[in-house]
Backbone as a ProteinNet text record, in pm:
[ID]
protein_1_A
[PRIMARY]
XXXXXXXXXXXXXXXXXXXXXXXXXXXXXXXXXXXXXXXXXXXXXXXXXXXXXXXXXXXXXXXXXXXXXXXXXXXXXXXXXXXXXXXXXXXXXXXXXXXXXXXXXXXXXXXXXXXXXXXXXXXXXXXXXXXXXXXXXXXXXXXXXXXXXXXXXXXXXXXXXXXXXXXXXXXXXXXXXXXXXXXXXXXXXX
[TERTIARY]
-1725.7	-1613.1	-1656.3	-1785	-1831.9	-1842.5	-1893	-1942.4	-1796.9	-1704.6	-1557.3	-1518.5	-1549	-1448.5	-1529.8	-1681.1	-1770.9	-1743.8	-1707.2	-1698.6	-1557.9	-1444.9	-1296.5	-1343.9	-1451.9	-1464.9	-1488.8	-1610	-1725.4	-1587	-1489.9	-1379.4	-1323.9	-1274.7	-1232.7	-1250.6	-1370.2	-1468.9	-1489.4	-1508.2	-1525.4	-1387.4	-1329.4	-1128.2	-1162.5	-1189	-1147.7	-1250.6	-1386.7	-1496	-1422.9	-1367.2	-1303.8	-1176.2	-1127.5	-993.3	-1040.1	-1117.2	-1227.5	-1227.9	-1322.4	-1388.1	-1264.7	-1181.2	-1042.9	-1022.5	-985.7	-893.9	-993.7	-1129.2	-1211.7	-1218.9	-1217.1	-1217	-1049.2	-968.2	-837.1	-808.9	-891.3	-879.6	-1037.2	-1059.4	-1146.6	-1089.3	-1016.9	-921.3	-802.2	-762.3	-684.4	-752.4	-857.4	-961.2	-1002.2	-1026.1	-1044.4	-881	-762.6	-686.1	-642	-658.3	-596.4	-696.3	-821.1	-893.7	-879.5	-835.1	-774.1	-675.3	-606.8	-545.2	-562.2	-556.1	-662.3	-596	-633.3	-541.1	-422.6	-399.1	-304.5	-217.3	-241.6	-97.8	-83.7	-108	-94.2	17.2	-78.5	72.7	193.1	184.5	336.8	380.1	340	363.8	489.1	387.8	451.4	567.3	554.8	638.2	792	779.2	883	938.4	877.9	933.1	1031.8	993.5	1036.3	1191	1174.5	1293.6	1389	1391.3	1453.7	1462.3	1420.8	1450.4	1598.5	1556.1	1595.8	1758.8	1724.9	1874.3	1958.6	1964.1	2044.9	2128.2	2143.9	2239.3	2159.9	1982.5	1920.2	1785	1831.4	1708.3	1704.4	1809.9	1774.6	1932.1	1920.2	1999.8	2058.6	2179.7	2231.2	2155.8	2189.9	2110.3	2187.3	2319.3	2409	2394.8	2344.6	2322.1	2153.7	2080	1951.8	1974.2	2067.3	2060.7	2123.2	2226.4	2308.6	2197.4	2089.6	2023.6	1918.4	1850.2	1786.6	1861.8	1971.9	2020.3	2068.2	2117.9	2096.9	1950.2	1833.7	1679.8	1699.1	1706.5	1708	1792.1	1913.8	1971.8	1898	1877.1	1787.9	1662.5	1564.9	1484.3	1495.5	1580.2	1617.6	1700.2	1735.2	1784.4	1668.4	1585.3	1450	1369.1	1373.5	1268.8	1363.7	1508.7	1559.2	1508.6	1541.5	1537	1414.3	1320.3	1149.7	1115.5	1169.9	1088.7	976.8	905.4	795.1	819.2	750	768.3	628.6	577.4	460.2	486.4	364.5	307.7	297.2	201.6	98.3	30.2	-3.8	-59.6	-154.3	-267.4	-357.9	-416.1	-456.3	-506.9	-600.8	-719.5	-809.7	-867.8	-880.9	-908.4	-1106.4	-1139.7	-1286.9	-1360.3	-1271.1	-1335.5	-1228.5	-1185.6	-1114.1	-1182.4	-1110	-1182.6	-1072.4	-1104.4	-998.2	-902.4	-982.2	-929.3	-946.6	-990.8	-1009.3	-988.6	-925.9	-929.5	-924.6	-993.6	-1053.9	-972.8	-887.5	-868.3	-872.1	-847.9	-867.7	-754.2	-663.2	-568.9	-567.6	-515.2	-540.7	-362.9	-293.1	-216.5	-171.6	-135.9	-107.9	86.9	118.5	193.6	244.3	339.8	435.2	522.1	508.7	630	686.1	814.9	869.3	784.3	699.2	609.9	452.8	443.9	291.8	243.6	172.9	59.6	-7.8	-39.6	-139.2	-188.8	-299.1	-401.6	-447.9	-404	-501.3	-600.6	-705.2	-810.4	-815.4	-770.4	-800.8	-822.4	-888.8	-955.3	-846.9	-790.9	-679.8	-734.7	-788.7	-871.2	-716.2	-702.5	-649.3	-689.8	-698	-770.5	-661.8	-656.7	-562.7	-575.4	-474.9	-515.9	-452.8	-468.9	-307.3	-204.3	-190.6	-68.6	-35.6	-98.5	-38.4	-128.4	-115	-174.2	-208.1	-326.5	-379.5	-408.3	-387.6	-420.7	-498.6	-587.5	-618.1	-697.8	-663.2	-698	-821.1	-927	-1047	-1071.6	-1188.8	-1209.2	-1101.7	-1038.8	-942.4	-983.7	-957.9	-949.7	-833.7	-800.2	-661.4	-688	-668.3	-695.5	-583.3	-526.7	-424.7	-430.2	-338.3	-332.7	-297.8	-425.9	-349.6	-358.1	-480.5	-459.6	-536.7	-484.3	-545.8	-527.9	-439.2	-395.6	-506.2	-568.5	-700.3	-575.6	-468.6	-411.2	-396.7	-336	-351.2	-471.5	-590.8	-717.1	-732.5	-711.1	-797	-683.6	-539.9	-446.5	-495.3	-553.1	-596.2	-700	-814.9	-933.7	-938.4	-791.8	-744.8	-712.6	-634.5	-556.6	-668.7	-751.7	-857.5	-945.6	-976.4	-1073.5	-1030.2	-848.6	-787.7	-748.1	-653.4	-675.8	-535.3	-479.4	-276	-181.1	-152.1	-105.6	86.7	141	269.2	277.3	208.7	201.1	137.6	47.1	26.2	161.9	274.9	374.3	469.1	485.1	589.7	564.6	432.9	393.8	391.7	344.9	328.7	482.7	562.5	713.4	770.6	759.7	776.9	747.2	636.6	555.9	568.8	592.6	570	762.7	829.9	984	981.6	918.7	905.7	806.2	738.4	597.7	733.8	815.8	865.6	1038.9	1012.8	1129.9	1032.6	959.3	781.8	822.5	772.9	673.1	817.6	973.3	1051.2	1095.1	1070.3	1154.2	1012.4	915.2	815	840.6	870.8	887	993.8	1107	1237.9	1201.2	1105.1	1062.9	989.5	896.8	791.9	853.6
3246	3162.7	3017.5	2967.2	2830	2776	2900.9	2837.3	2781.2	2888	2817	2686.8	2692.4	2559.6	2443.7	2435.7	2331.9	2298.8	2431.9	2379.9	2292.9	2349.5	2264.2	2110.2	2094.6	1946.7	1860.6	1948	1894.1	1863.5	1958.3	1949.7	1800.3	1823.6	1665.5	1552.4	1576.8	1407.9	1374.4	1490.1	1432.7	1394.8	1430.5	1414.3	1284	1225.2	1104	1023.3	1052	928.4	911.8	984.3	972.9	870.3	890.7	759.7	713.7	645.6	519.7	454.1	532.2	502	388.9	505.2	486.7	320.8	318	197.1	108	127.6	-10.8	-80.3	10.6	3.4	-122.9	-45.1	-104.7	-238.9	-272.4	-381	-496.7	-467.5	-522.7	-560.3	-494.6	-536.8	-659.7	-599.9	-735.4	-866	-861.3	-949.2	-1033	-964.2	-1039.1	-1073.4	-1042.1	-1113.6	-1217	-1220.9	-1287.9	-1454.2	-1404.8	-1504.3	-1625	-1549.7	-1572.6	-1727.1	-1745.3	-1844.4	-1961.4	-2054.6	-2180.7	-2145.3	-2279.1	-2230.2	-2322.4	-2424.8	-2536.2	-2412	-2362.2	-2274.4	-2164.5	-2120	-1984.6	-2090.8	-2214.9	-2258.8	-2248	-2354.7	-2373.5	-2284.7	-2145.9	-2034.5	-2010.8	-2040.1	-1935.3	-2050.4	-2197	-2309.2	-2209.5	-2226.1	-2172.1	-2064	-1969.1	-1842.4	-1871.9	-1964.2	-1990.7	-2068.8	-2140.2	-2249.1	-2144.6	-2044.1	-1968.3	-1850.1	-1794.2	-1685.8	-1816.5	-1878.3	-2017.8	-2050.9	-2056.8	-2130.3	-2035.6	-1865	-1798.6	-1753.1	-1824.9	-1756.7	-1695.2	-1691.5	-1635.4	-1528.3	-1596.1	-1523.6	-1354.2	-1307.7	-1162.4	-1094.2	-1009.8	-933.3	-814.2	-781	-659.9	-588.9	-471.6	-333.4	-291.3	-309.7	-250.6	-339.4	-448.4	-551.3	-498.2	-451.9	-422	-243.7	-161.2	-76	-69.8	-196.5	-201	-276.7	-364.9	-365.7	-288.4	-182.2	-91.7	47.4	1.8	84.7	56.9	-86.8	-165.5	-153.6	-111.5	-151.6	2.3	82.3	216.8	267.9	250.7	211.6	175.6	16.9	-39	26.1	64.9	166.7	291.6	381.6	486.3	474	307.9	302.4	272.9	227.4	146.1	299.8	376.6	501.7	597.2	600.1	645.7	566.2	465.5	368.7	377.3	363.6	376.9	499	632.5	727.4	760.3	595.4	560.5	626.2	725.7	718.4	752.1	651.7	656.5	731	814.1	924.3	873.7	782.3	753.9	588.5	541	382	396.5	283.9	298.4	141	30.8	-59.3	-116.4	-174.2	-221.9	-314.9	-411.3	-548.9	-557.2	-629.6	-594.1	-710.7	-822.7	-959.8	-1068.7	-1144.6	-1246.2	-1399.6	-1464.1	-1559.8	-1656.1	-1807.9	-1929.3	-1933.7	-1915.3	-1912.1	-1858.8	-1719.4	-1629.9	-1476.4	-1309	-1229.1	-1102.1	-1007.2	-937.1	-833.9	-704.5	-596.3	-466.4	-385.1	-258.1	-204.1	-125.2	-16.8	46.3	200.6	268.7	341.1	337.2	419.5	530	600.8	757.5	777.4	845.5	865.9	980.2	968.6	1075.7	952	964.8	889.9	1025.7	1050	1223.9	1313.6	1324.7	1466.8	1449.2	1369.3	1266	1234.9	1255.7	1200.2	1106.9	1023.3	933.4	883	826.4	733.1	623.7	509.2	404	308.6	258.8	256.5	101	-3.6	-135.6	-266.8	-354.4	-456.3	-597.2	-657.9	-738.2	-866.5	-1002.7	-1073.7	-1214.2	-1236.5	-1346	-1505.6	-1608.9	-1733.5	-1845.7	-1876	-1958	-2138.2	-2196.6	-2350.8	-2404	-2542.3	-2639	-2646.5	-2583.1	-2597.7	-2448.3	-2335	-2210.1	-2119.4	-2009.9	-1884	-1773.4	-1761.5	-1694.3	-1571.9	-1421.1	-1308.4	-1268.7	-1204.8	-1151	-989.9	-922.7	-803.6	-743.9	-678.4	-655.3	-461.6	-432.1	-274.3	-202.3	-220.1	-123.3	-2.3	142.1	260.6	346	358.9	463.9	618	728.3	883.3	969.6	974.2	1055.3	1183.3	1256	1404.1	1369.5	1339.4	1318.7	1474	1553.6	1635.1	1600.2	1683.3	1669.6	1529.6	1477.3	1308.2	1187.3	1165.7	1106	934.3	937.1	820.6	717.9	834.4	813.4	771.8	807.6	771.4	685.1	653.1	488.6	414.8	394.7	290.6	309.4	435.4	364.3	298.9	346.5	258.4	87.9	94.3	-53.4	-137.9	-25.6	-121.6	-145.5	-105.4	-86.1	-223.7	-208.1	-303.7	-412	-464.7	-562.7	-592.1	-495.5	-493.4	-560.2	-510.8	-528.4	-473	-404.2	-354.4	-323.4	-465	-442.1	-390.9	-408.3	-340	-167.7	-134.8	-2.1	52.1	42.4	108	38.9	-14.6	-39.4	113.2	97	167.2	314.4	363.6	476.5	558.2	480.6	515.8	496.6	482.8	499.1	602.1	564.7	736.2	877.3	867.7	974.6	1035.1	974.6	991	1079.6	1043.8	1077.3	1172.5	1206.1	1326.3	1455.4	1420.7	1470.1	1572.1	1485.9	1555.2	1615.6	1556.1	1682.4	1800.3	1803.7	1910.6	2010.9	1964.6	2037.4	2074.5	2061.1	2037.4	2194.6	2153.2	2233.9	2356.9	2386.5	2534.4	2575.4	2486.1	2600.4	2607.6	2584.2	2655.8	2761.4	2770.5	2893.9	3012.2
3105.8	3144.2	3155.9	3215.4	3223.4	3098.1	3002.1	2844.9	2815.7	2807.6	2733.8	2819	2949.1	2989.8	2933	2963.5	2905.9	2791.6	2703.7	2543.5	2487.1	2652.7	2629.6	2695.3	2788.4	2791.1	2693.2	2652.2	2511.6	2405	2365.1	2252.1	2287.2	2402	2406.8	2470.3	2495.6	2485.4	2316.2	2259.5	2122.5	2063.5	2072.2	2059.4	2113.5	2190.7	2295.2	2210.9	2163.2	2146.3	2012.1	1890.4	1791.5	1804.9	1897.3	1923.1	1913	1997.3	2056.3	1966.1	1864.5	1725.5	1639.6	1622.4	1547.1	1584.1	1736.4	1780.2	1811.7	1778	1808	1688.4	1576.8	1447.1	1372.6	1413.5	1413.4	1498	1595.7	1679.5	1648.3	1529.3	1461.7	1346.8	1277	1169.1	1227.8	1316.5	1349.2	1433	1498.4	1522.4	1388	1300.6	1142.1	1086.8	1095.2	978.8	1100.2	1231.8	1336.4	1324.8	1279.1	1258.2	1102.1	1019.3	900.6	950.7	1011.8	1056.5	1126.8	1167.7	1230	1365.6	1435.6	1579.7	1585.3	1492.9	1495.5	1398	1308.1	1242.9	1343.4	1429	1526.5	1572.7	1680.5	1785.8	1690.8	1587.7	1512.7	1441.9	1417.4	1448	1562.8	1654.8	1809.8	1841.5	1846.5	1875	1737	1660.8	1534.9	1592	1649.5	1671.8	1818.1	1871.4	2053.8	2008.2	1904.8	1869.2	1800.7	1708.6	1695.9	1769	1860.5	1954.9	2037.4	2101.9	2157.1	2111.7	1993.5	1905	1887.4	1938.1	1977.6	1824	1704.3	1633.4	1516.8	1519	1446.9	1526.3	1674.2	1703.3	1722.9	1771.4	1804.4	1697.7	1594.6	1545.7	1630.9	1590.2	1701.8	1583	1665.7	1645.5	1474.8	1518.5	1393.2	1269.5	1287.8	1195.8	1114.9	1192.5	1149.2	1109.8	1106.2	1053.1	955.9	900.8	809.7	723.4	714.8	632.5	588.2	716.6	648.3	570.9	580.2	495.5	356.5	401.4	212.7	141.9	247.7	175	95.5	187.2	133.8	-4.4	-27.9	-87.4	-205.2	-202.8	-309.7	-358.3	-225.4	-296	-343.3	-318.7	-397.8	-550.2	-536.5	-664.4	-777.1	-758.6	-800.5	-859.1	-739.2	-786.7	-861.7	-828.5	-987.7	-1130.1	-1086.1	-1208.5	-1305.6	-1232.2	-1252.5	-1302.1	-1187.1	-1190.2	-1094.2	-1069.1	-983.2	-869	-775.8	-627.8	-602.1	-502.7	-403.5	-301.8	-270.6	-172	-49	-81.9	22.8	-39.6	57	60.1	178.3	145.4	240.8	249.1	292.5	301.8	408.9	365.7	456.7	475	582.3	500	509.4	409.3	380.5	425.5	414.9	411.7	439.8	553.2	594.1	643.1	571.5	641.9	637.8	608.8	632.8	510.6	415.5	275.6	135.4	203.4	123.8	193.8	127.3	174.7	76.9	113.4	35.9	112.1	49	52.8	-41.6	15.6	-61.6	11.1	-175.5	-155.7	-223.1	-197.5	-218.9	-203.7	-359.5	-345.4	-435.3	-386.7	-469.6	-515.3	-572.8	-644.3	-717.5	-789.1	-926.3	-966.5	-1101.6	-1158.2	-1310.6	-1251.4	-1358.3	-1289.3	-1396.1	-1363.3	-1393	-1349.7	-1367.9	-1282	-1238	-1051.6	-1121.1	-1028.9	-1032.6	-897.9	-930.2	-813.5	-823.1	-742.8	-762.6	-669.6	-694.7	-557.3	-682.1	-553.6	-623.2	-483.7	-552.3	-448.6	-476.9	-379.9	-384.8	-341.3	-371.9	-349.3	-375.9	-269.4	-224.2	-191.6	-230	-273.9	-180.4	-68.2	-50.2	-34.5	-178.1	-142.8	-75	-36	33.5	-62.4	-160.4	-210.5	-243	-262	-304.6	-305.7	-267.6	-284.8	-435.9	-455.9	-562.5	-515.9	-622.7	-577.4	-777.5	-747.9	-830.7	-817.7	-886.2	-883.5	-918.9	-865.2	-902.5	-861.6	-932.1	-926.2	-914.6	-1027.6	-1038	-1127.3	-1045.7	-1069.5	-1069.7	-1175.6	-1198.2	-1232.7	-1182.6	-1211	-1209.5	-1337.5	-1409.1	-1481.5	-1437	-1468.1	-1663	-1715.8	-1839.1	-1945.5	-1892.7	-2005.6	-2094.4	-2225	-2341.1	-2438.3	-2349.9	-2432.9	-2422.5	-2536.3	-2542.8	-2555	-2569.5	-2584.4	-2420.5	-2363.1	-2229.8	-2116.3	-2143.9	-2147.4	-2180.6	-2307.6	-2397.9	-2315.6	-2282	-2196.1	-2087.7	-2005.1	-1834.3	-1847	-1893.2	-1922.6	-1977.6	-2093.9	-2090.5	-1989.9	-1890.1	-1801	-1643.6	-1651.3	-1550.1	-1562.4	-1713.1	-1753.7	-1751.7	-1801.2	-1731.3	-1599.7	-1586.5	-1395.7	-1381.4	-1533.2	-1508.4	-1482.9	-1333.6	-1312.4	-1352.7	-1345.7	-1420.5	-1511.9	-1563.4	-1773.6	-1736.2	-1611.1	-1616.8	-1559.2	-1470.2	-1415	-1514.8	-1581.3	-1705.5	-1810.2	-1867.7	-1951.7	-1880.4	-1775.5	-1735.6	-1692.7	-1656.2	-1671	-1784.5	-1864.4	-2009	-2093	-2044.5	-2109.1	-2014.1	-1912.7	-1813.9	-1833.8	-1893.9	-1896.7	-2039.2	-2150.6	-2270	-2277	-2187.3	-2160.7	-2100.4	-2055	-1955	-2054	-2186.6	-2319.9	-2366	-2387.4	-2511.5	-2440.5	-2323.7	-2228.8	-2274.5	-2220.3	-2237.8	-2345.3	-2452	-2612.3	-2669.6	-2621.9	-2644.4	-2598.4	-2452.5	-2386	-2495.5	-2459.1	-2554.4	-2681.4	-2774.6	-2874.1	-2857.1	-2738.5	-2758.2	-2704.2
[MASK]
++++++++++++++++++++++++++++++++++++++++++++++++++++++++++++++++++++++++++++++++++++++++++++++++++++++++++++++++++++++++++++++++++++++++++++++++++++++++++++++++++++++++++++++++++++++++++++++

């Protein structure tokens, strides 16, 4: 009886040092993008936000006003992932590297577009000047259920080695719509 209760402490101290882990981890991420900012753009930041909370006809939305646009968003996005085909799983992001004027992330998102999975693990490198913000895309990895299609292969490996993502979800809903008449046009013959 001592062994089991010891072993329900031991269970969750380790349960508990794992949060820990988690939220020291997470409060280090925002310690870095919080630093990303000087301290003269934080105030006029917070000064901006006080003048409109303040000025009363923009600062706080009723409730029915903010569900009537997440319901126009919804809306729009279910029209988009008809449209596409495209629908994401899962998204994941982390920031790797922040500083004054530069920021380095990694994402990581998963997918189906028709009847096609995909994955992509890519590094998002952000450049910021006094006049405009640069993003360019680096280590990009795409992993597709392609099969026996050596065509499909030679285009991810294209689009990797460029690292163009519009042209890969243009092209991959294109093809994943037309993979999607084969696959069927094929059964009702056999």
């Amino acid at each position: 009886m001592d062994n089991s209760i010891c072993q329900g402490y031991e269970d969750e101290i380790q349960s508990l040092e794992e949060e820990i882990k988690l939220l020291s981890e997470k409060y280090e991420d925002r310690q870095q993008e919080s630093t990303f900012f000087s301290d003269e753009e934080i105030q006029m930041s917070i000064k901006s936000f006080q003048r409109e909370s303040q000025g009363g006809s923009r600062g706080c939305e009723s409730p029915s006003d903010l569900k009537a646009q997440l319901e126009s968003l919804d809306t729009d996005l279910s029209f988009l992932m008809k449209f596409t085909g495209i629908q994401f799983t899962s998204h994941s992001k982390k920031t790797l590297e922040k500083t004054r004027n530069r920021a380095v992330q990694k994402h990581r998102l998963s997918g189906n577009c028709h009847s096609l999975s995909f994955q992509l693990e890519f590094q998002l490198l952000e450049r910021q000047n006094k006049e405009n913000v640069s993003a360019v895309i680096t280590d990009l990895s795409i992993i597709m259920e392609s099969g026996e299609s050596s065509d499909v292969s030679k285009f991810v490996s294209s689009t990797e080695e460029h690292g163009n993502l519009l042209a890969f979800f243009r092209s991959l809903s294109s093809y994943a719509e037309w993979h999607g008449h084969r696959r069927r046009t094929f059964l009702h013959f056999k």
